[in-house]
N, C-alpha and C positions, 0 to 999 in steps of 0.2 A: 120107338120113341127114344131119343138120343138126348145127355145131360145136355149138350149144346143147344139141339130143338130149344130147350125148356129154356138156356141161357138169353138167347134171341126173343125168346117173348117174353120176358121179365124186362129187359131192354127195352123193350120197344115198349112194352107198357108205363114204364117209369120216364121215359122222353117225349113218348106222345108224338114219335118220327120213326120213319125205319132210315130215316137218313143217320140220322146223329146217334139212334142205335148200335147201327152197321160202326163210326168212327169209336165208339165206348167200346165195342167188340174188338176193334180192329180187323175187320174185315169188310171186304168191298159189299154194297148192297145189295149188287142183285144175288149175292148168292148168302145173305142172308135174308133176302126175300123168296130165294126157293126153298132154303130148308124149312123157313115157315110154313110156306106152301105145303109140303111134301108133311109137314106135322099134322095140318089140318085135312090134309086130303087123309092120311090115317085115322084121325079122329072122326070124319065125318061131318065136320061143322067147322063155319066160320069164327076165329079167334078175335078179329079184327074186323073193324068197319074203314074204308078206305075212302078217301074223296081227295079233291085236290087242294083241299083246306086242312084236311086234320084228318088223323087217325087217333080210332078211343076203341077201347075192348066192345066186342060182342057178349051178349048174356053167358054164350058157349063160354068166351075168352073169361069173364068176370068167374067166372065158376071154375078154371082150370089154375089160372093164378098162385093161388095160395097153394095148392097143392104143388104146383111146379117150385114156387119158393120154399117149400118143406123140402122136396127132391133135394132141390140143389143145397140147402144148408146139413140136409144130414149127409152127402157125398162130401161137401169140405169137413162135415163134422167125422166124418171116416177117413179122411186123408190126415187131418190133425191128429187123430189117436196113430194112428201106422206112426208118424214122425216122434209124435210123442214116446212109443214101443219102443226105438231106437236114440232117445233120447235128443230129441227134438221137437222144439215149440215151435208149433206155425199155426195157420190159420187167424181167427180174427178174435179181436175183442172189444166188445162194445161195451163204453160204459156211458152208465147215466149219472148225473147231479143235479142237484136243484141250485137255482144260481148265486146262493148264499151259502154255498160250503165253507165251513172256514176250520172243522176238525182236522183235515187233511188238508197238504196242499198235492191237489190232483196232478199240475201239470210237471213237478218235481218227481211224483211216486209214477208218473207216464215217462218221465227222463229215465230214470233210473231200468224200468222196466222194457224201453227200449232198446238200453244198453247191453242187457242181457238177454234181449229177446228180439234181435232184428227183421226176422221172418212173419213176425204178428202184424196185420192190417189191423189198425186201431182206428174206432169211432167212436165219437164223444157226441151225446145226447142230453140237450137241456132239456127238463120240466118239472113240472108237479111233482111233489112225492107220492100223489096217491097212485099218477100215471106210470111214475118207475117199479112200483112195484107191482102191477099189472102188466108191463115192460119184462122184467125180471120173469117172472110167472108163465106168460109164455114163451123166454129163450127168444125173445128181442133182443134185451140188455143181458149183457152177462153177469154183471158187477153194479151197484147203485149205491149214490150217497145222497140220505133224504134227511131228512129236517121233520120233526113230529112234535106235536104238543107234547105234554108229558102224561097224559091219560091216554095216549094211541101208543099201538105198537106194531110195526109192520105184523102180517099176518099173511100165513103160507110160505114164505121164504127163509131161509137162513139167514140171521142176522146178529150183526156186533152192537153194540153201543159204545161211539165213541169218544161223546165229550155232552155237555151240559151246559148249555148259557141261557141269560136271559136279553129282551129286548130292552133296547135303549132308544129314544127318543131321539129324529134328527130333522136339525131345522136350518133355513138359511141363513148364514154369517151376519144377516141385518135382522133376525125375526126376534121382537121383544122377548124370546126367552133365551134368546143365544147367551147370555149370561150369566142365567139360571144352572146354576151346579147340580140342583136335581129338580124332579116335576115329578104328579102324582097324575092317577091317571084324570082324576076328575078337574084337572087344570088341562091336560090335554083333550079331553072331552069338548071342549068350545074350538076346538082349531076345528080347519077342513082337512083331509085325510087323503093320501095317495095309499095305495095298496096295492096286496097280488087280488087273484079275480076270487070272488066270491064263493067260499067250501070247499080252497085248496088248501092242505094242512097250512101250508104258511099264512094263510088268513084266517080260520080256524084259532089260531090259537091269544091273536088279539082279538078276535069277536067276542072269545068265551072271557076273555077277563074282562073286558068294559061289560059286558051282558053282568059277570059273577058282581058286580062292581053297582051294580044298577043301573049304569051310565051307556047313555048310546052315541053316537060320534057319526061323524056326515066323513064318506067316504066318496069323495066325490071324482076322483081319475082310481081306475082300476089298470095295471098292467101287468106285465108278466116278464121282468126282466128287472134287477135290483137296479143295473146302472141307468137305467131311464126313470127308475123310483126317485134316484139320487138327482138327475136333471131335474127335474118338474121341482122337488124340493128346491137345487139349488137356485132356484127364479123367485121363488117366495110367492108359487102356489100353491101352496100343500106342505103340511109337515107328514111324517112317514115313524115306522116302529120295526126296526132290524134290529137283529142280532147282532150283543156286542162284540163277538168277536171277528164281523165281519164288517164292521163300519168302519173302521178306519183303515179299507181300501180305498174308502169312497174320498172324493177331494170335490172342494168348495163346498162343503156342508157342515156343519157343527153338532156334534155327537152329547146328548143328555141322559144320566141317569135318570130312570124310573123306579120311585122307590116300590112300587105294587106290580112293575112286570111282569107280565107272564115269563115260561119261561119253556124253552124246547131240547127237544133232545135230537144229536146228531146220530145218526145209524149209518151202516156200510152194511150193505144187504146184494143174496147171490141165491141163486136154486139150490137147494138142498136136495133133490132128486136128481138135476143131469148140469154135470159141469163139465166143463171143456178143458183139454189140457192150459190153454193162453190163460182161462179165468182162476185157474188154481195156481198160476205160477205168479198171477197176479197179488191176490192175497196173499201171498208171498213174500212181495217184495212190499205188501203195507205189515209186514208179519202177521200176519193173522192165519191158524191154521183152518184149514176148512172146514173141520170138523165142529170144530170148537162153537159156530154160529148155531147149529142145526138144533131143531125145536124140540124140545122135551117131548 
């Protein structure tokens, strides 16, 4: 069994083709159609289901998968440390954020970090913060920047805290409050509501003050992505509750103080048990020493 074997069927798995596998390979396909072959005739079992329509793993293939993507990450996780021996970063780094970061600016601290690290394959991962740090946990994400109410705190990983804000109230440039200086939450409690999806920390943390508050609110579009919060807002169907230091990215919408806010905390979170040369040289260049997150 050859790291290549295993390259070719994570390939072909993630394409759903041994055609456009073989062109992500760079190699012609029939003969990444016989090393596959010649992998399964070793194992004894079909990887793949073949037809003239589509190709999708076999139970055999659904079961070898993850363990072939272990192989293959801990082989570049050992060619990274060799480079790194000799003083050299390569290999990859994946980082996550929720789509409301505004402690850092990621794609400046990703410039920077390119500058001095041109050898690192970088990937950027939006979501959840509960999903990044279960990302993070099992050595998905290297690196993660999450958003938490102020009674959570990531949990199993290494982590900084590194800013503090509260939510502000945004409506569109015609909505009777656009010229309201401040609103309370039981004045917002009568609007209809865009939000993230239901028991992601970012929702979470306005649930629990309208709940603490007594007040319930119609939450009527749920999505998962700040700049489409800000669309739907900016049409005058929905008002919405971001972070203020992340709203005035937003354009065509109008930003209101809430005097009773909730309010969240920004984190920068990484493995405390296995970190990669890219991800420490990472923290690095946001200064933070690795050590310094790790959990009492």
């Amino acid at each position: 069994m050859e790291l290549q074997q295993m390259r070719y069927v994570v390939a072909v798995a993630e394409t759903n083709s041994f055609t456009r596998a073989a062109e992500r390979c760079l190699v012609v396909q029939s003969a990444l159609s016989h090393q596959i072959a010649r992998l399964e005739g070793e194992l004894g079992a079909r990887l793949f289901e073949r037809t003239s329509r589509r190709v999708r793993l076999t139970p055999a293939g659904e079961a070898f998968l993850p363990a072939a993507r272990q192989c293959l990450d801990a082989a570049e996780r050992a060619a990274a440390e060799v480079a790194a021996a000799v003083g050299e970063v390569r290999g990859r780094l994946a980082v996550g954020l929720i789509p409301t970061v505004a402690a850092v600016d990621v794609p400046a601290a990703l410039r920077e970090f390119r500058r001095q690290y041109p050898h690192v394959r970088i990937s950027l991962r939006v979501g959840a913060s509960e999903d990044l740090v279960e990302q993070v946990k099992q050595g998905a994400v290297d690196v993660a920047f999450l958003g938490l109410p102020t009674t959570a705190r990531p949990q199993g990983v290494a982590a900084r805290e590194l800013a503090r804000d509260r939510l502000v109230a945004v409506v569109a440039p015609d909505h009777p409050l656009a010229d309201e200086p401040v609103v309370d939450l039981r004045r917002l409690s009568a609007e209809v509501f865009v939000d993230l999806p239901a028991g992601t920390a970012g929702r979470v943390q306005s649930d629990l003050a309208f709940s603490a508050a007594g007040l319930g609110r119609d939450v009527a579009f749920e999505v998962t992505t700040a700049d489409f919060i800000a669309r739907l807002v900016g049409q005058g169907l929905c008002v919405a509750m971001l972070p203020a230091a992340y709203a005035p990215q937003l354009a065509g919408v109008v930003t209101i103080e809430v005097s009773d806010a909730p309010a969240r905390v920004e984190y920068v979170i990484w493995s405390g048990s296995s970190r990669t040369p890219a991800a420490t040289a990472f923290l690095d260049v946001l200064d933070i020493a690795a050590q310094d997150g790790l959990p009492a």
